[in-house]
C-alpha positions as CSV (number, residue, x, y, z in Angstrom):
1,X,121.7,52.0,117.8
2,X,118.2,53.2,119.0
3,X,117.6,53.0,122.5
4,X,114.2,53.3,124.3
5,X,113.2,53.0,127.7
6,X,110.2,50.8,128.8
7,X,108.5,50.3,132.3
8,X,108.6,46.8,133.7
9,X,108.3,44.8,136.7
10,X,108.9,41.6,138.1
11,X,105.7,39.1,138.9
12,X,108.2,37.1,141.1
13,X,108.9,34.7,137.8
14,X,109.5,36.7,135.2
15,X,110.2,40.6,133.7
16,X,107.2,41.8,132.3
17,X,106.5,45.0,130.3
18,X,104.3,47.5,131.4
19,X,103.6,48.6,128.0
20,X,102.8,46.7,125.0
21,X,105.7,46.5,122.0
22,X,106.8,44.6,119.2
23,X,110.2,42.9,119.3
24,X,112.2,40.6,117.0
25,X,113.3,37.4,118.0
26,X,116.5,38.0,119.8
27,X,116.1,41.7,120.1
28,X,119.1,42.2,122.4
29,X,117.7,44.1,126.2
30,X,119.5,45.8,128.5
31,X,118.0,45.6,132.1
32,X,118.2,48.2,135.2
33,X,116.9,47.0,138.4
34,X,115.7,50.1,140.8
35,X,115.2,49.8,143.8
36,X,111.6,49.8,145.1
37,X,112.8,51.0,148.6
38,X,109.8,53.1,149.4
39,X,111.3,54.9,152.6
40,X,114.4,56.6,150.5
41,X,112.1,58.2,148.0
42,X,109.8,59.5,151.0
43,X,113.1,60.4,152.8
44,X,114.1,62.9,150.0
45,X,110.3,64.0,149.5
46,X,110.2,64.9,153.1
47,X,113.8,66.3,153.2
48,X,112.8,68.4,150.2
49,X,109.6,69.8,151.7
50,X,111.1,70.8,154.8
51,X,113.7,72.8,153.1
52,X,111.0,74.9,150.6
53,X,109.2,75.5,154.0
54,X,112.5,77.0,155.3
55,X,112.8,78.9,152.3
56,X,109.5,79.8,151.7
57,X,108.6,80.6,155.5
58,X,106.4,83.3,157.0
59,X,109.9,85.2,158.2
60,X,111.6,85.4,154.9
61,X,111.6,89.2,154.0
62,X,110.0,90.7,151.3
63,X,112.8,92.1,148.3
64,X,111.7,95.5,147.1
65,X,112.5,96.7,143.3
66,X,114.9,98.8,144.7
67,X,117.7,96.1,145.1
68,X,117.8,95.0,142.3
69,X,121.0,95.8,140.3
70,X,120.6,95.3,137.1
71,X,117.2,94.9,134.8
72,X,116.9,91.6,133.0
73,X,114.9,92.9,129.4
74,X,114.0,89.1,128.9
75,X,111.8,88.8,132.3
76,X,108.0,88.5,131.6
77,X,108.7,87.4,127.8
78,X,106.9,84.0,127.0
């Protein structure tokens, strides 16, 4: 069986599809309701952000060439 994921929402009456799409009569659905709650995803976005500044601070030392063990031949190859 081919599955496909469309975007929908709910108008407060029904589901509707955000994109357009052609379905038999009595094409079985499967529905996942996500949760709109705007403060977790800002929660992990801000939670993320703080730890690339950590990461990616001022203080964080520069590596030289030197310390590096062993030579990867695949680096720089697109």
């Amino acid at each position: 069986m081919e599955t496909i994921t469309l975007q929908a929402h709910f108008d407060g009456k029904q589901i509707l599809l955000d994109e357009p799409i052609q379905l038999e009569p009595g094409t079985k659905l499967l529905v996942t309701v996500v949760s709109s709650s705007e403060t977790e995803r800002e929660q992990w976005l801000s939670y993320s952000m703080q730890l690339l500044r950590q990461t990616y601070a001022d203080d964080e030392p520069e590596y030289s060439l030197s310390l590096i063990k062993e030579h990867n031949p695949e680096y720089g190859r697109g």
